[in-house]
Rosetta silent file (secondary structure, phi, psi, omega in degrees, C-alpha in Angstrom):
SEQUENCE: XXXXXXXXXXXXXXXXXXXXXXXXXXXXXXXXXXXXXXXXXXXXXXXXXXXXXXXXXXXXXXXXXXXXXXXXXXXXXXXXXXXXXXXXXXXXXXXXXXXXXXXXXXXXXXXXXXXXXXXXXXXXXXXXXXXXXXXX
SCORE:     score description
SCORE:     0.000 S_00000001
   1 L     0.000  145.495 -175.866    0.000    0.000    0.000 S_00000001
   2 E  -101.462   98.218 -151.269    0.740    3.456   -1.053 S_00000001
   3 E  -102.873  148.275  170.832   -0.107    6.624    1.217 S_00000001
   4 E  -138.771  144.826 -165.131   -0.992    9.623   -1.004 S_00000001
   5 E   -79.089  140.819 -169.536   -2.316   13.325   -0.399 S_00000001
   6 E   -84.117   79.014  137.180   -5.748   13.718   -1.387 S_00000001
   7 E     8.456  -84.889 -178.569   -6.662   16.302   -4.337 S_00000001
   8 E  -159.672  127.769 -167.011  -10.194   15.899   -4.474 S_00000001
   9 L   -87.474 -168.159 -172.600  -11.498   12.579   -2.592 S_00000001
  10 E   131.782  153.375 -175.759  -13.316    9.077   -3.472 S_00000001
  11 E  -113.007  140.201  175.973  -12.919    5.577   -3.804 S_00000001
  12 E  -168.210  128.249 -171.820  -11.947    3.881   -6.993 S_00000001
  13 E   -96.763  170.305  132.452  -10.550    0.649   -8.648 S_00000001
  14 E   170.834 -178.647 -151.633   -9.696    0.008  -11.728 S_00000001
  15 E   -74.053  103.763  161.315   -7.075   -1.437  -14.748 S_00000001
  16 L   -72.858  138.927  158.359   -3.847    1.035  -14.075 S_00000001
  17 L  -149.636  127.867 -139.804   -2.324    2.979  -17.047 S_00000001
  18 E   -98.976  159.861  162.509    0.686    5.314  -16.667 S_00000001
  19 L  -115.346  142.125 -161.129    1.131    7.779  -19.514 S_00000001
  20 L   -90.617   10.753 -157.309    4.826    8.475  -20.458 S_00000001
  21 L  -145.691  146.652  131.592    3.714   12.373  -21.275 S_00000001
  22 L   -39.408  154.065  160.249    1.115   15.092  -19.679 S_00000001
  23 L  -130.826  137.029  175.442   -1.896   15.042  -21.365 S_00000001
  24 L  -100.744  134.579  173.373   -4.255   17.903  -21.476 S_00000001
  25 H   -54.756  -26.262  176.609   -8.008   16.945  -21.278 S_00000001
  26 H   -98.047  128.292  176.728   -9.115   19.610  -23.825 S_00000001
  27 H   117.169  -42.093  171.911   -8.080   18.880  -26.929 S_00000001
  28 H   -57.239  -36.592 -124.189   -6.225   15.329  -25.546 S_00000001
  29 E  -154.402  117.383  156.851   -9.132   13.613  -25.205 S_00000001
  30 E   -93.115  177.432 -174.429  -12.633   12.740  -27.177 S_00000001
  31 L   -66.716   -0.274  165.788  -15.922   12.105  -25.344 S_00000001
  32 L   -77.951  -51.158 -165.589  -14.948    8.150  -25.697 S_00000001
  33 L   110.102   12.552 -162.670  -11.977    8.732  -23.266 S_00000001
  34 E  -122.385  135.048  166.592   -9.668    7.933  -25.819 S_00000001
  35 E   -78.188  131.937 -171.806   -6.691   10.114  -26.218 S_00000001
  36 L  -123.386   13.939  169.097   -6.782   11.868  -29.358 S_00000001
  37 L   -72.274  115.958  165.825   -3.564   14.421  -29.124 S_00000001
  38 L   -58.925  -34.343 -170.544   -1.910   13.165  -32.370 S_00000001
  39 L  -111.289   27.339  171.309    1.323   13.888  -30.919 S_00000001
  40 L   -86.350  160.961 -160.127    1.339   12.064  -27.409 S_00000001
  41 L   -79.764  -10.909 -141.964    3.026    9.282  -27.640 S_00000001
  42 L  -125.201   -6.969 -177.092    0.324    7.113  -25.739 S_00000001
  43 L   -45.055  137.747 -159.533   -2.437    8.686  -28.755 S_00000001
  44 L    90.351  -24.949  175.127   -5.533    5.793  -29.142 S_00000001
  45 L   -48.347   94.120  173.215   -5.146    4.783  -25.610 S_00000001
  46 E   -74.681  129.300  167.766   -8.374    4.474  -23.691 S_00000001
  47 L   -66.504  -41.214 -134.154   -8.895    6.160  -20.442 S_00000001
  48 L   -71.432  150.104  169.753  -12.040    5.824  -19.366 S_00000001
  49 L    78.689    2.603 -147.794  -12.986    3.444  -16.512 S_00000001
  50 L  -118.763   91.459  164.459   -8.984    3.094  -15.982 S_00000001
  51 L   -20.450   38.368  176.515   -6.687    4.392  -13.210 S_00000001
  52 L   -10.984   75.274  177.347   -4.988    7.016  -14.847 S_00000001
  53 E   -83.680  149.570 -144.920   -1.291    7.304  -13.928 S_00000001
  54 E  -171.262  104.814  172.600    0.150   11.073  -14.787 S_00000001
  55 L   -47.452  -72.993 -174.926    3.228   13.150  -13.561 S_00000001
  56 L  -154.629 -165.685 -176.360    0.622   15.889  -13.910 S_00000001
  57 L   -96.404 -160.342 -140.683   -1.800   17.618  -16.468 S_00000001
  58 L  -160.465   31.333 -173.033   -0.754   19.463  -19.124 S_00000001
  59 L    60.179 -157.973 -163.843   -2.369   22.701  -18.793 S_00000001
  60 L    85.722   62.733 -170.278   -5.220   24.255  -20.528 S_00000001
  61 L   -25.662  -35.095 -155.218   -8.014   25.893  -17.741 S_00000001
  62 L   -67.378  -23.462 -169.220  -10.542   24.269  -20.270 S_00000001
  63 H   -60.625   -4.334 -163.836   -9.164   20.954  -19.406 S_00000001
  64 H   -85.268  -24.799 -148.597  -10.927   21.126  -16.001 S_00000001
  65 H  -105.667  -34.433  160.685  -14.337   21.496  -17.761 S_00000001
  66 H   -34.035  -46.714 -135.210  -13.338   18.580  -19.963 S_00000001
  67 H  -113.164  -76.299  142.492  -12.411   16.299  -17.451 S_00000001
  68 H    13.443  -83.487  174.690  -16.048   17.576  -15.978 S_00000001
  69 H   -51.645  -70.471  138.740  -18.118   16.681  -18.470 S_00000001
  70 H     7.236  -48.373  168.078  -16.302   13.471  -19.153 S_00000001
  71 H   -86.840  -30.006 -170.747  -17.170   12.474  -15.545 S_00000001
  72 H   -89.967  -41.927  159.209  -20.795   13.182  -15.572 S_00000001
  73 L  -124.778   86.024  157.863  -20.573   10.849  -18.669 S_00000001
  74 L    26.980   59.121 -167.407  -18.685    7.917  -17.345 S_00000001
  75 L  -144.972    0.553  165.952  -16.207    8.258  -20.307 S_00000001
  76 L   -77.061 -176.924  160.081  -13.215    9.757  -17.492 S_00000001
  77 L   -74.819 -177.858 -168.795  -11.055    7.881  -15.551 S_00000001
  78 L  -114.167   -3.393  176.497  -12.224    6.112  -12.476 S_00000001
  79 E  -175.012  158.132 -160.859   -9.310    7.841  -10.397 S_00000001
  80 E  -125.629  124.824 -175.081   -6.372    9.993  -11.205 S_00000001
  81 E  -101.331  104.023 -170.776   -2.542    9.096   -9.552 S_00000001
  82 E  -120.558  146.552  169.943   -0.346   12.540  -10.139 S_00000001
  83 L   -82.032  -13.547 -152.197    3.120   12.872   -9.186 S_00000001
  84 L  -149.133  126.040 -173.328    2.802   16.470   -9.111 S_00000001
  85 L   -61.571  170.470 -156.969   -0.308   18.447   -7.640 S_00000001
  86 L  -174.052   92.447  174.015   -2.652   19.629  -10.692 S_00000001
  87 H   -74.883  -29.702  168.303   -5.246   22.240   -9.586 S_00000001
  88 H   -78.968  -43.713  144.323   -6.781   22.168  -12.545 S_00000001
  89 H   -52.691  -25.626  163.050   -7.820   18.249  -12.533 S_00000001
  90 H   -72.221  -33.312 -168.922   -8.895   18.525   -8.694 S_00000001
  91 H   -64.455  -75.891 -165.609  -10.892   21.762  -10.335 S_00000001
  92 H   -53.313  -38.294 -163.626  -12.582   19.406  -13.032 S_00000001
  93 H  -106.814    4.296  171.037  -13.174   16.569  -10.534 S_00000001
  94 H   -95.488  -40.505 -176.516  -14.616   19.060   -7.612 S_00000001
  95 H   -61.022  -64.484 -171.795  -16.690   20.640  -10.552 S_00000001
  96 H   -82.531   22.816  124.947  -18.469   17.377  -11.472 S_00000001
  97 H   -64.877  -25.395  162.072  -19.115   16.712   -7.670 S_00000001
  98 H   -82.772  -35.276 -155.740  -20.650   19.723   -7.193 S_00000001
  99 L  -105.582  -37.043 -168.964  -23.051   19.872  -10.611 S_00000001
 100 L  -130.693   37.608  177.692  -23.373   16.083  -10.774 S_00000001
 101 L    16.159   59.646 -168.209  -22.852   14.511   -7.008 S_00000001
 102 L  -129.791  137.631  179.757  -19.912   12.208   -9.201 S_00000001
 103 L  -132.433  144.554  168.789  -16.720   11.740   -7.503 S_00000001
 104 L  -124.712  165.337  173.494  -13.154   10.806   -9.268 S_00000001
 105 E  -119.657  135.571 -171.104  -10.281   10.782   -6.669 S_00000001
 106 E  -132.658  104.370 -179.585   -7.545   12.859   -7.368 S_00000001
 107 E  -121.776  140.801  173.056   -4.268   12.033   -5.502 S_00000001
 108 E   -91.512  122.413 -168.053   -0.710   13.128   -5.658 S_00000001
 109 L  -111.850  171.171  153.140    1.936   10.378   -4.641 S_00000001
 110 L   -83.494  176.235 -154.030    6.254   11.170   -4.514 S_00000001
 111 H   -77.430  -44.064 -141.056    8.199   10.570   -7.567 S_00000001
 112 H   -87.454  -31.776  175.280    9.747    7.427   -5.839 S_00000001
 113 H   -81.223   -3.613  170.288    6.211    5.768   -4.960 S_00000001
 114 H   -45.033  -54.189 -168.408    5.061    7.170   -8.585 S_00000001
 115 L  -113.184   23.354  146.798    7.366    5.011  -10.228 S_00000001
 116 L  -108.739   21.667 -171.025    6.702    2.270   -8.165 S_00000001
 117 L   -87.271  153.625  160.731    2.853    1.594   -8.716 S_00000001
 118 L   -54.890  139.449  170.410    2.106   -1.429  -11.337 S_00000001
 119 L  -132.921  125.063  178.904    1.004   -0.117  -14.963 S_00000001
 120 L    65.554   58.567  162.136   -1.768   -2.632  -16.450 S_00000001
 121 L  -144.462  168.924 -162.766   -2.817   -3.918  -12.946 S_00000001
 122 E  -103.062  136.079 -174.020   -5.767   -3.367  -11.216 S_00000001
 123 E  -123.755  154.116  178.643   -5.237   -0.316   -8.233 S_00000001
 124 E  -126.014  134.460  148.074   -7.834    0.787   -5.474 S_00000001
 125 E   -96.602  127.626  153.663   -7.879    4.320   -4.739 S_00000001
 126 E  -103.934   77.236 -121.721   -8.998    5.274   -1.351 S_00000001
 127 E  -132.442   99.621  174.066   -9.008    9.143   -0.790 S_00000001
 128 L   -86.972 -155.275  176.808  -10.477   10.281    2.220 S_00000001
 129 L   -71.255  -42.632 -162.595  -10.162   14.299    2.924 S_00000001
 130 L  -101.262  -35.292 -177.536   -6.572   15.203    3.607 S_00000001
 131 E  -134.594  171.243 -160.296   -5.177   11.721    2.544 S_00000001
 132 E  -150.378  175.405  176.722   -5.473    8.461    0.661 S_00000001
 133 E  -168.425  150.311 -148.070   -3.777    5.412    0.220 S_00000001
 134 E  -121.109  149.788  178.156   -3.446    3.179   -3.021 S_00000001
 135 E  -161.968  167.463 -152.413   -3.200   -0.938   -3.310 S_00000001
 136 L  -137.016    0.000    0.000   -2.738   -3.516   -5.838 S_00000001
């Protein structure tokens, strides 16, 4: 188990996949969940439903609104792992908790337990308010 600071909380499992790049949700992303940035390297790659590992996002304010939508239809990730805090994906996953009582968990980890979670294993996020903790 993995302790991590809590973003924006909630509990969620699902099929981990690390991306070797940021990604920004607007533009990054179609309404499938599937990254659609031509030039990330990870482009085709379905999110949705998936445990979304990420040094961080990859700017764009819009991306929060993205990310937003995306959660109110269950085409997002089911929880977000960041190495690096991201105010604008805690923004996006506090937005569709407020307009659509939908929670993603948004956590921030250390570089060294970052690059020790499993990619293409199944992860539990548990994110209470100030902290969380992650298992395989």
């Amino acid at each position: 188990m993995i302790r991590a600071r809590t973003l924006h909380p909630g509990t969620a499992s699902g099929e981990s996949i690390r991306l070797t790049e940021p990604l920004s949700f607007w533009g990054g992303t179609d309404e499938h969940g599937r990254i659609v940035d031509a030039h990330h390297p990870q482009c085709g790659a379905i999110l949705a439903g998936r445990v979304l590992l990420m040094e961080s996002g990859r700017g764009s304010s819009s991306a929060s609104s993205v990310l937003a939508e995306q959660i109110r239809a269950h085409t997002a990730p089911a929880a977000i792992i960041l190495a690096r805090p991201d105010a604008i994906i805690a923004l996006g996953a506090l937005v569709a908790h407020e307009l659509y009582d939908l929670t993603l968990p948004v956590v921030v980890v250390d570089h060294l337990a970052y690059d020790g979670l499993p990619t293409n294993q199944s992860l539990h996020v548990q994110a209470g308010a100030l902290d969380a903790s992650i298992s395989w």
